[in-house]
mmCIF file of the N, C-alpha and C atoms, coordinates in Angstrom:
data_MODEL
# 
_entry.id   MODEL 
# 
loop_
_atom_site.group_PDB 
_atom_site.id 
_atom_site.type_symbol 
_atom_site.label_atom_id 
_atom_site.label_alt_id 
_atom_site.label_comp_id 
_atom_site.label_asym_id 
_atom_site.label_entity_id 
_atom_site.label_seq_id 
_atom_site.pdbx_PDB_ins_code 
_atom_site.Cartn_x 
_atom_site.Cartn_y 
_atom_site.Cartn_z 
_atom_site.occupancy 
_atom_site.B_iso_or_equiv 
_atom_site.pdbx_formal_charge 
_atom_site.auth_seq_id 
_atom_site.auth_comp_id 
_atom_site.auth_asym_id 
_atom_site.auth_atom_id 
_atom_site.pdbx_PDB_model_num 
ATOM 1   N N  . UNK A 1 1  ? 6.873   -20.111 5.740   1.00 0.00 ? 1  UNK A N  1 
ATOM 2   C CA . UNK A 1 1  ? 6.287   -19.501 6.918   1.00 0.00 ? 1  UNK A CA 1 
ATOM 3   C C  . UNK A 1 1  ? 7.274   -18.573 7.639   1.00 0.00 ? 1  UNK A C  1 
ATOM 4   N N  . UNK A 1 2  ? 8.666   -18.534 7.608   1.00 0.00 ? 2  UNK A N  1 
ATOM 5   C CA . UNK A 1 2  ? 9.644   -18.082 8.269   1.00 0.00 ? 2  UNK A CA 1 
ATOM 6   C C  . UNK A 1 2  ? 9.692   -16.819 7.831   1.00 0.00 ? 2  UNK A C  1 
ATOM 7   N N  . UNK A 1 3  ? 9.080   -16.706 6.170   1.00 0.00 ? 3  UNK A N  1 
ATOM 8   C CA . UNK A 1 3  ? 9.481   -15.674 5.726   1.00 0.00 ? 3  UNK A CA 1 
ATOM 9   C C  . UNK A 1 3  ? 7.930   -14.344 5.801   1.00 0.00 ? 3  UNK A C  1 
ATOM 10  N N  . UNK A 1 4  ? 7.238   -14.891 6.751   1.00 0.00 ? 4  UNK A N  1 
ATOM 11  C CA . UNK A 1 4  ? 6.041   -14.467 6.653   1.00 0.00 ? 4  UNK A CA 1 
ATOM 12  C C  . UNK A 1 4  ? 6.142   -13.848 7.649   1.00 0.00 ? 4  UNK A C  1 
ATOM 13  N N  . UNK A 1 5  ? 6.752   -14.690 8.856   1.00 0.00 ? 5  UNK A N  1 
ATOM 14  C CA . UNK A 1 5  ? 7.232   -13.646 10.428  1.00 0.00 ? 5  UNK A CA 1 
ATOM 15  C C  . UNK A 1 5  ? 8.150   -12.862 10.146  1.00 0.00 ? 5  UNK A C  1 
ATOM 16  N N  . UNK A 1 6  ? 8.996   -13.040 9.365   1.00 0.00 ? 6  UNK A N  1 
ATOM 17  C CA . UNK A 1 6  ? 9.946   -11.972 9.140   1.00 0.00 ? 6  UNK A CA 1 
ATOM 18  C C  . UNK A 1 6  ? 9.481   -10.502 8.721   1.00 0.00 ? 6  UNK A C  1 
ATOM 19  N N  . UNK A 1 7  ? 8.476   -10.699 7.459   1.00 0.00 ? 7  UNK A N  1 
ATOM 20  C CA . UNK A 1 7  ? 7.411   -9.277  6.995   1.00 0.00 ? 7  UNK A CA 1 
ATOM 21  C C  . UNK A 1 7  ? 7.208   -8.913  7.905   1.00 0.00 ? 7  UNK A C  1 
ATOM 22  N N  . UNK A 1 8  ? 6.220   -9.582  8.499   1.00 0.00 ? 8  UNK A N  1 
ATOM 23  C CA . UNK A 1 8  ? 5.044   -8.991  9.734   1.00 0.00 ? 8  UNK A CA 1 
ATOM 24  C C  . UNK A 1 8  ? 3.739   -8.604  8.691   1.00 0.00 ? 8  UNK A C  1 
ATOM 25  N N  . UNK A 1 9  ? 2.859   -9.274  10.274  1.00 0.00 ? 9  UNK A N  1 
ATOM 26  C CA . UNK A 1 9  ? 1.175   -9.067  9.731   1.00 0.00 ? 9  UNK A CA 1 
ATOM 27  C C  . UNK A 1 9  ? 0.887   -7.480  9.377   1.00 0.00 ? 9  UNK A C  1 
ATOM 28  N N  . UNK A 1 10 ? 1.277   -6.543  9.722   1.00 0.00 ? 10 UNK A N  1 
ATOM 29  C CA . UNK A 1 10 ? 1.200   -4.934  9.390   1.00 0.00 ? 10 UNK A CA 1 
ATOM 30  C C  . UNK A 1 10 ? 1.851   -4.734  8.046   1.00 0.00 ? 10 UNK A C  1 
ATOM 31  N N  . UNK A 1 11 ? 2.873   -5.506  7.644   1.00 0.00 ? 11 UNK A N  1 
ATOM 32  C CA . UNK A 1 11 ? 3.423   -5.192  6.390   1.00 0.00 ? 11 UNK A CA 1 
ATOM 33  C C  . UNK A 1 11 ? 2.566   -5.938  5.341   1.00 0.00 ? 11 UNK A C  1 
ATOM 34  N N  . UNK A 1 12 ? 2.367   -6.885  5.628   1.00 0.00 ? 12 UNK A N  1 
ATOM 35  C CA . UNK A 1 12 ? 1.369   -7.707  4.697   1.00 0.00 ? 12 UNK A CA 1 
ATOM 36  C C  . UNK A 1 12 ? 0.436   -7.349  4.572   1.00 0.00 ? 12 UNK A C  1 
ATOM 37  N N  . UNK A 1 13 ? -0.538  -6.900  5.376   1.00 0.00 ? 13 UNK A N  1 
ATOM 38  C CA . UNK A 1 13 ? -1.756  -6.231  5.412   1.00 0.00 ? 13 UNK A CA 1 
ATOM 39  C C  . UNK A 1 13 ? -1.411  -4.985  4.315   1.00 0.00 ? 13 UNK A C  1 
ATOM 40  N N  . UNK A 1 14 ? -0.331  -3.961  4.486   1.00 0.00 ? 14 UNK A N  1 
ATOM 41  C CA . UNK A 1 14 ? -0.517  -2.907  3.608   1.00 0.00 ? 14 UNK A CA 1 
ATOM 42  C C  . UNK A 1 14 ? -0.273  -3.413  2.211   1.00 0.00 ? 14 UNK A C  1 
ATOM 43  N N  . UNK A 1 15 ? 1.037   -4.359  1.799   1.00 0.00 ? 15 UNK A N  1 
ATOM 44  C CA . UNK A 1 15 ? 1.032   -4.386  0.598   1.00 0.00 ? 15 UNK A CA 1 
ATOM 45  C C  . UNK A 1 15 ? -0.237  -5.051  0.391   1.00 0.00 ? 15 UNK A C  1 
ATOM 46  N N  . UNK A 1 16 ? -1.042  -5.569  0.543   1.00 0.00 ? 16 UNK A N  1 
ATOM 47  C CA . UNK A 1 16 ? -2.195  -6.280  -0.075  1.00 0.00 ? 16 UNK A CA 1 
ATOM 48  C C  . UNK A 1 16 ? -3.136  -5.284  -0.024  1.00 0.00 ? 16 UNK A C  1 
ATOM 49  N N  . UNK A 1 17 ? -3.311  -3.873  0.775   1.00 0.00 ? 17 UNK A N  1 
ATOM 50  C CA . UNK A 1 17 ? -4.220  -3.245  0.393   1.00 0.00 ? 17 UNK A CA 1 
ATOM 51  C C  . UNK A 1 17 ? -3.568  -2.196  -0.532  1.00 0.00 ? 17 UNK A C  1 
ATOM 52  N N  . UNK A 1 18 ? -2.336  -1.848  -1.067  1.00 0.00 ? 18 UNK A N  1 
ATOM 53  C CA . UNK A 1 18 ? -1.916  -1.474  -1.660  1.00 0.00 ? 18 UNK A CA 1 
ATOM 54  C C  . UNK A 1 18 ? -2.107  -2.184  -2.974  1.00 0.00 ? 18 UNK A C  1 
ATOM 55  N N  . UNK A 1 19 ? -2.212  -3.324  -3.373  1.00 0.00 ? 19 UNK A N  1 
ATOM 56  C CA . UNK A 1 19 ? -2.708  -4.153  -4.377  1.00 0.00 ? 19 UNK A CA 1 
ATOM 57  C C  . UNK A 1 19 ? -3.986  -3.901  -4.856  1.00 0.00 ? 19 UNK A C  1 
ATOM 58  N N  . UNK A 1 20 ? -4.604  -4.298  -3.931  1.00 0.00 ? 20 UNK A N  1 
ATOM 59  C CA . UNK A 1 20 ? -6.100  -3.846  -3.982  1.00 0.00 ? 20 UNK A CA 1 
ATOM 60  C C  . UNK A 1 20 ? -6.049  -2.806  -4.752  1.00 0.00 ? 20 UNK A C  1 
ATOM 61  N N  . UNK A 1 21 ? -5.933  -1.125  -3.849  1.00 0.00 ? 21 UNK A N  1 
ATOM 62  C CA . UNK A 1 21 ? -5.788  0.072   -4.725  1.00 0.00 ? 21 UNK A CA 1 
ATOM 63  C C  . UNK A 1 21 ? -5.342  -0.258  -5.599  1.00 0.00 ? 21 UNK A C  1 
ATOM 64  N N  . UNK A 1 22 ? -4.148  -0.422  -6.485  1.00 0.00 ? 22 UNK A N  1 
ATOM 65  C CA . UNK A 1 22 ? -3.646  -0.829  -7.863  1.00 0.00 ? 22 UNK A CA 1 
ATOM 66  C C  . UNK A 1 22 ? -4.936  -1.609  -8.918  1.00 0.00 ? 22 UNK A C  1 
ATOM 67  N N  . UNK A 1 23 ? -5.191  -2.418  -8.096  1.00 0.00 ? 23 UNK A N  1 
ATOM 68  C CA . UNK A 1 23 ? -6.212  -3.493  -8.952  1.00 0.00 ? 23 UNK A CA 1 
ATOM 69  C C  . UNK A 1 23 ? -7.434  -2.305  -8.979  1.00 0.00 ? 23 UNK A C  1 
ATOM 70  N N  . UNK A 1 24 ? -8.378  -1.494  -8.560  1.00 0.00 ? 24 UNK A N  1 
ATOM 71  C CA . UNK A 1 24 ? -9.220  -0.740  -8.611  1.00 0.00 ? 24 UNK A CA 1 
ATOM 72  C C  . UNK A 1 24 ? -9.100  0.458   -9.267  1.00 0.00 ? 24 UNK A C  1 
ATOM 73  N N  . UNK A 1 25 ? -7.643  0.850   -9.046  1.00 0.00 ? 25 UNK A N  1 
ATOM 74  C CA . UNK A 1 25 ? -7.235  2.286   -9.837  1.00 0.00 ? 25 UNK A CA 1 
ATOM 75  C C  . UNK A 1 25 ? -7.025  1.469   -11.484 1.00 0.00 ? 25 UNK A C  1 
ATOM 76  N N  . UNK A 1 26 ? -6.763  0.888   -11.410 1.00 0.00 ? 26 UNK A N  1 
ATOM 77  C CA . UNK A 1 26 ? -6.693  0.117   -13.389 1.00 0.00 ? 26 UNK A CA 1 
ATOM 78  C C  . UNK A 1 26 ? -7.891  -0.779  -13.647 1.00 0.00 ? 26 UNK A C  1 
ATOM 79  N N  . UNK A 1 27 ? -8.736  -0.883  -12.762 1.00 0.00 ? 27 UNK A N  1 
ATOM 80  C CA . UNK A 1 27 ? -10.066 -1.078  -13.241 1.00 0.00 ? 27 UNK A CA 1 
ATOM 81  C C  . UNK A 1 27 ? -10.888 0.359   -13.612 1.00 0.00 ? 27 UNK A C  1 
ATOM 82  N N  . UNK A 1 28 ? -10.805 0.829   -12.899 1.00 0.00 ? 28 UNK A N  1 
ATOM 83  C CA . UNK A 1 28 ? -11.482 2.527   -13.426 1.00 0.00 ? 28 UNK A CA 1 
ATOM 84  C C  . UNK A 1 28 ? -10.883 3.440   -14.144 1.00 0.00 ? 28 UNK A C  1 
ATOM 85  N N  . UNK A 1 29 ? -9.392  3.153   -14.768 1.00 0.00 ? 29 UNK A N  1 
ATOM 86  C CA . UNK A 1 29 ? -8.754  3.833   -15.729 1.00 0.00 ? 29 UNK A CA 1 
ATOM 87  C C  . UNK A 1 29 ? -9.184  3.178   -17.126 1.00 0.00 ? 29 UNK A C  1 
ATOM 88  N N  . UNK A 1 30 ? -9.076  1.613   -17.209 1.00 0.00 ? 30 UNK A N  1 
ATOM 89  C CA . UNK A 1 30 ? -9.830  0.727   -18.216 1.00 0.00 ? 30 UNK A CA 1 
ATOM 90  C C  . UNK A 1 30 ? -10.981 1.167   -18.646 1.00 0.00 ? 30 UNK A C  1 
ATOM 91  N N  . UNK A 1 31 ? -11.987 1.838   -17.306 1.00 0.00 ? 31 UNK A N  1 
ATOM 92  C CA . UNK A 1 31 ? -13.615 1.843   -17.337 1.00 0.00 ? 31 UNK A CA 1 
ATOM 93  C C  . UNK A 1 31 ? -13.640 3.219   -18.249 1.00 0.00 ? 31 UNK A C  1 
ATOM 94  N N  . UNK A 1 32 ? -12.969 4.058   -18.225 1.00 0.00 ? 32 UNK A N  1 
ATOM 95  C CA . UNK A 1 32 ? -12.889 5.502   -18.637 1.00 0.00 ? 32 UNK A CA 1 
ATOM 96  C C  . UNK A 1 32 ? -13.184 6.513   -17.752 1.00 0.00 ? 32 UNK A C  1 
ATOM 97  N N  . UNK A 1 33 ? -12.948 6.296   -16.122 1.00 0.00 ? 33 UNK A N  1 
ATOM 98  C CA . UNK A 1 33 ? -12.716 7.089   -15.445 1.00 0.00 ? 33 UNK A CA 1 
ATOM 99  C C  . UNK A 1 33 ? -11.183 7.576   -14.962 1.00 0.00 ? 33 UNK A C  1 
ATOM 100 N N  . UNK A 1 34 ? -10.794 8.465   -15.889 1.00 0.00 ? 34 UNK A N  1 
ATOM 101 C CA . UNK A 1 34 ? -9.438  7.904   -15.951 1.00 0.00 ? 34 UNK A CA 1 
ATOM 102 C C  . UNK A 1 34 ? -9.053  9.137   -14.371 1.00 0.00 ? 34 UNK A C  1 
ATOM 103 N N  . UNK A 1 35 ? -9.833  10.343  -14.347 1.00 0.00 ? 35 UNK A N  1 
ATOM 104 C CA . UNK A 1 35 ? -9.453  11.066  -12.626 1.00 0.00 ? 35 UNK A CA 1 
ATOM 105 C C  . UNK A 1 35 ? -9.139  10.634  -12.102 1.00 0.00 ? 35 UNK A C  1 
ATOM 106 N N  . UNK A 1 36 ? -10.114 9.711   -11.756 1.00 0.00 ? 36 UNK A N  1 
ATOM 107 C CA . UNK A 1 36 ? -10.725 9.107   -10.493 1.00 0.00 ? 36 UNK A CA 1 
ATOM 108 C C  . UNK A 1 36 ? -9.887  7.933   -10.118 1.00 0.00 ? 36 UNK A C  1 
ATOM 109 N N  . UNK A 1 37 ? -9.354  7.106   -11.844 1.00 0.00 ? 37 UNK A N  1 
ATOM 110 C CA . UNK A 1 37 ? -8.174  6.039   -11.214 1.00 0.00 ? 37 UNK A CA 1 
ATOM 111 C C  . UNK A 1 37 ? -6.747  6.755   -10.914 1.00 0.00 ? 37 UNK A C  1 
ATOM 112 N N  . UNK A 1 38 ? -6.434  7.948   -11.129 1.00 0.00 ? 38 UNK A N  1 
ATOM 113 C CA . UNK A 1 38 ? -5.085  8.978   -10.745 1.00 0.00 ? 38 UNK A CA 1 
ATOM 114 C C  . UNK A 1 38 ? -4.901  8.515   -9.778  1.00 0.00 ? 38 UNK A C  1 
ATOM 115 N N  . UNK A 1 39 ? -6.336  9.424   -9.188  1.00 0.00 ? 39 UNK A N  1 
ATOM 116 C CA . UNK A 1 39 ? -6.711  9.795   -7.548  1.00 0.00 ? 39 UNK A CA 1 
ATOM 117 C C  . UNK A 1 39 ? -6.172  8.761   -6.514  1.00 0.00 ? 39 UNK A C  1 
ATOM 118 N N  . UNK A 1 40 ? -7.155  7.736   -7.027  1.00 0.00 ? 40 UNK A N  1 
ATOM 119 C CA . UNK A 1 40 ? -7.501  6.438   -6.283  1.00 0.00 ? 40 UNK A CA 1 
ATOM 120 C C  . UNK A 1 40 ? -5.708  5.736   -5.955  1.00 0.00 ? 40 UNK A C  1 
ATOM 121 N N  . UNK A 1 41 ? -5.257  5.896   -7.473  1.00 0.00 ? 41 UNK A N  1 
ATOM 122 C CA . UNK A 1 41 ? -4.020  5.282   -7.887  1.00 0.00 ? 41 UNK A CA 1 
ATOM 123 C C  . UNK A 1 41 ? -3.009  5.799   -6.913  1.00 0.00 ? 41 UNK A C  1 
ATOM 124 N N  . UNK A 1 42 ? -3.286  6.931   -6.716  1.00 0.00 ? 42 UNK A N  1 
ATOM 125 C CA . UNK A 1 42 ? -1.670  7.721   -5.555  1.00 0.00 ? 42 UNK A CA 1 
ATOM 126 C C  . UNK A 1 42 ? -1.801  7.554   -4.440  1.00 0.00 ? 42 UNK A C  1 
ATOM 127 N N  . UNK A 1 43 ? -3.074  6.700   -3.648  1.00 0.00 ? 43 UNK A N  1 
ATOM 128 C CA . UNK A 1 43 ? -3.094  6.286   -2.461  1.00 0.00 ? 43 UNK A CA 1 
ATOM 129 C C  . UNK A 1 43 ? -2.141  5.010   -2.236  1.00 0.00 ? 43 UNK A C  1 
ATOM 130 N N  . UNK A 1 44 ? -1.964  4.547   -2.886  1.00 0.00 ? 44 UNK A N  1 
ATOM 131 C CA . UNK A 1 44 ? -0.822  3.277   -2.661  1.00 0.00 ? 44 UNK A CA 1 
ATOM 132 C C  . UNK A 1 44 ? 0.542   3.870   -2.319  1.00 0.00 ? 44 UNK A C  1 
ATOM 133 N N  . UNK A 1 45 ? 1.147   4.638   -3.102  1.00 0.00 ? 45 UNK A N  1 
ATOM 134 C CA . UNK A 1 45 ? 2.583   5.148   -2.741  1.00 0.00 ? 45 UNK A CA 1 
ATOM 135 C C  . UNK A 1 45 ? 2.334   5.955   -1.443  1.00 0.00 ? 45 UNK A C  1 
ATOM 136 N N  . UNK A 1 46 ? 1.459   6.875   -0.791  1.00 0.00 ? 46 UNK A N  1 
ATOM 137 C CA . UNK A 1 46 ? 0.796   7.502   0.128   1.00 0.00 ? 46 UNK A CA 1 
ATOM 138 C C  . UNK A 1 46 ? 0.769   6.586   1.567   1.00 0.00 ? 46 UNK A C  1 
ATOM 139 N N  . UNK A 1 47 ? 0.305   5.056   0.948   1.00 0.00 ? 47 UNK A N  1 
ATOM 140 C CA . UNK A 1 47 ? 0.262   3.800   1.935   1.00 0.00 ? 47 UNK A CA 1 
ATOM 141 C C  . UNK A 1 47 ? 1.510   3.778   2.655   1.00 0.00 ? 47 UNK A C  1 
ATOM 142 N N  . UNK A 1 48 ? 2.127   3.082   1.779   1.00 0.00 ? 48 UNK A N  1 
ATOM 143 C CA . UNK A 1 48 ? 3.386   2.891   1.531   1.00 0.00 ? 48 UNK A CA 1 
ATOM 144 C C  . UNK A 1 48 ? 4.437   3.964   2.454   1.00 0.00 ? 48 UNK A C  1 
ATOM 145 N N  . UNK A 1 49 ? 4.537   4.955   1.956   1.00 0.00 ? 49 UNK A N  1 
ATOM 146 C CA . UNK A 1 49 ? 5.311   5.737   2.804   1.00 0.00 ? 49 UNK A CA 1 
ATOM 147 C C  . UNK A 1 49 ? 4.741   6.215   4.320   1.00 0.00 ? 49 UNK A C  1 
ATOM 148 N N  . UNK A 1 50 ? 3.880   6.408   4.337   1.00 0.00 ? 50 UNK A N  1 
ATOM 149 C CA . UNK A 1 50 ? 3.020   5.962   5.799   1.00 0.00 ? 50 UNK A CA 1 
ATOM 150 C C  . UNK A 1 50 ? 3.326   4.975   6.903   1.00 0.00 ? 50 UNK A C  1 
ATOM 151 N N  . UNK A 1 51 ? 3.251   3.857   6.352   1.00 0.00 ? 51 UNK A N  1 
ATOM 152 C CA . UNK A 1 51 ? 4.106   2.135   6.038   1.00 0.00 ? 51 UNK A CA 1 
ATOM 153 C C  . UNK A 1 51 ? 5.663   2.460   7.002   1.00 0.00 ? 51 UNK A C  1 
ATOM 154 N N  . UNK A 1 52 ? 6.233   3.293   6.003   1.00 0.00 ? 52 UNK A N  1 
ATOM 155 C CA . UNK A 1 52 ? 8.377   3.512   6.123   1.00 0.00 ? 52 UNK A CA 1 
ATOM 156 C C  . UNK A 1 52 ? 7.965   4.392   7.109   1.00 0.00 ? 52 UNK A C  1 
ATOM 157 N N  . UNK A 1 53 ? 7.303   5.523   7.532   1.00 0.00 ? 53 UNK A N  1 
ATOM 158 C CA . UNK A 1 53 ? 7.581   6.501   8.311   1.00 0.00 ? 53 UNK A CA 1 
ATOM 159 C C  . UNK A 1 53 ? 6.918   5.833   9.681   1.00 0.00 ? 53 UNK A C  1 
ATOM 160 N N  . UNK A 1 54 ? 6.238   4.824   9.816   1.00 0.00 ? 54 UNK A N  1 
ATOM 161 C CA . UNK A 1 54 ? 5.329   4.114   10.816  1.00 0.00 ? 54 UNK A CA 1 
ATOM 162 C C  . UNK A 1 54 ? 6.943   3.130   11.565  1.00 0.00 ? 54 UNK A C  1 
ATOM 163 N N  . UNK A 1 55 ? 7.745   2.630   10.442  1.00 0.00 ? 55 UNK A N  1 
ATOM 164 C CA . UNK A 1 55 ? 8.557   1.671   10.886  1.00 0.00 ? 55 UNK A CA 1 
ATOM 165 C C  . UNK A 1 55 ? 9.822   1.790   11.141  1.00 0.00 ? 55 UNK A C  1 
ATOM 166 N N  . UNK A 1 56 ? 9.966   3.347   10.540  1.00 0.00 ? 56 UNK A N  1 
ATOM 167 C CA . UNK A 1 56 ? 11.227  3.892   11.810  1.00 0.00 ? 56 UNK A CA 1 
ATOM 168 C C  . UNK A 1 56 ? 11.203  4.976   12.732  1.00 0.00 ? 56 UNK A C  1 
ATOM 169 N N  . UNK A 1 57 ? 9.690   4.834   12.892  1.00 0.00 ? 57 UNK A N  1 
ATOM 170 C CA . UNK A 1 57 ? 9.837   5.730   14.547  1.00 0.00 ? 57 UNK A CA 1 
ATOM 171 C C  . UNK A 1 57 ? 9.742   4.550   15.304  1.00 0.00 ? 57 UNK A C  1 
ATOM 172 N N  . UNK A 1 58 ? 9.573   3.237   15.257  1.00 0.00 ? 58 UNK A N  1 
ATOM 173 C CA . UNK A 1 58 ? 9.535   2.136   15.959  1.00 0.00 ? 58 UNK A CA 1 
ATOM 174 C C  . UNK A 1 58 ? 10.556  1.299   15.987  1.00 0.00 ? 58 UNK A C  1 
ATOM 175 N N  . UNK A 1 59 ? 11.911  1.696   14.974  1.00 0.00 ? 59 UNK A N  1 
ATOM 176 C CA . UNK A 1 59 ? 13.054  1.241   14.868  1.00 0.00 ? 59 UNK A CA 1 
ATOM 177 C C  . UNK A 1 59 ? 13.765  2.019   15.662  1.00 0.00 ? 59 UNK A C  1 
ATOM 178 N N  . UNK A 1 60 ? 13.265  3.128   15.453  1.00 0.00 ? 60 UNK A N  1 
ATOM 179 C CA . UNK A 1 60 ? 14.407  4.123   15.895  1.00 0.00 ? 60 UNK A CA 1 
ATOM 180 C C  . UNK A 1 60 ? 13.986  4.458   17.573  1.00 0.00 ? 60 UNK A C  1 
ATOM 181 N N  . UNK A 1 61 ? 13.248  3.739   18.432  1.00 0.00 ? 61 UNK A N  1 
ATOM 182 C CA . UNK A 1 61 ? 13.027  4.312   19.630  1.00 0.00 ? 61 UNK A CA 1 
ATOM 183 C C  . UNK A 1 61 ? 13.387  2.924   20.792  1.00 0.00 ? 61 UNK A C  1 
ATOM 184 N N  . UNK A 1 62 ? 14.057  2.117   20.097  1.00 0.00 ? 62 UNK A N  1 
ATOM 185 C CA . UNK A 1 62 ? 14.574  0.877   20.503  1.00 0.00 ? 62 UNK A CA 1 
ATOM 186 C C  . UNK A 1 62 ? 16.551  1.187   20.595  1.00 0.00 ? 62 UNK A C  1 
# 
């Protein structure tokens, strides 16, 4: 549990919807939509850095 306050509920929340995307972009690359899982697929790193740029304007204004 210690290590769960330490993440934070905002960080957890993204990697798990970042999962999600992953799990959906390789379900529709499998399916033979392979665009559409690219597409889908580059929203995670997109998250993600969203994520880093969200958590040091809030580091950095302390």
């Amino acid at each position: 549990m210690n290590l769960l306050k330490k993440i934070g509920p905002l960080n957890i929340f993204m990697l798990v919807l970042c999962a999600l995307i992953i799990g959906v972009a390789e379900y529709l690359f499998l399916k033979g939509d392979q665009l559409h899982a690219i597409f889908i697929g580059l929203w995670a790193p997109t998250l993600l850095g969203i994520l880093i740029f969200i958590k040091q304007i809030l580091n950095g204004s302390k």
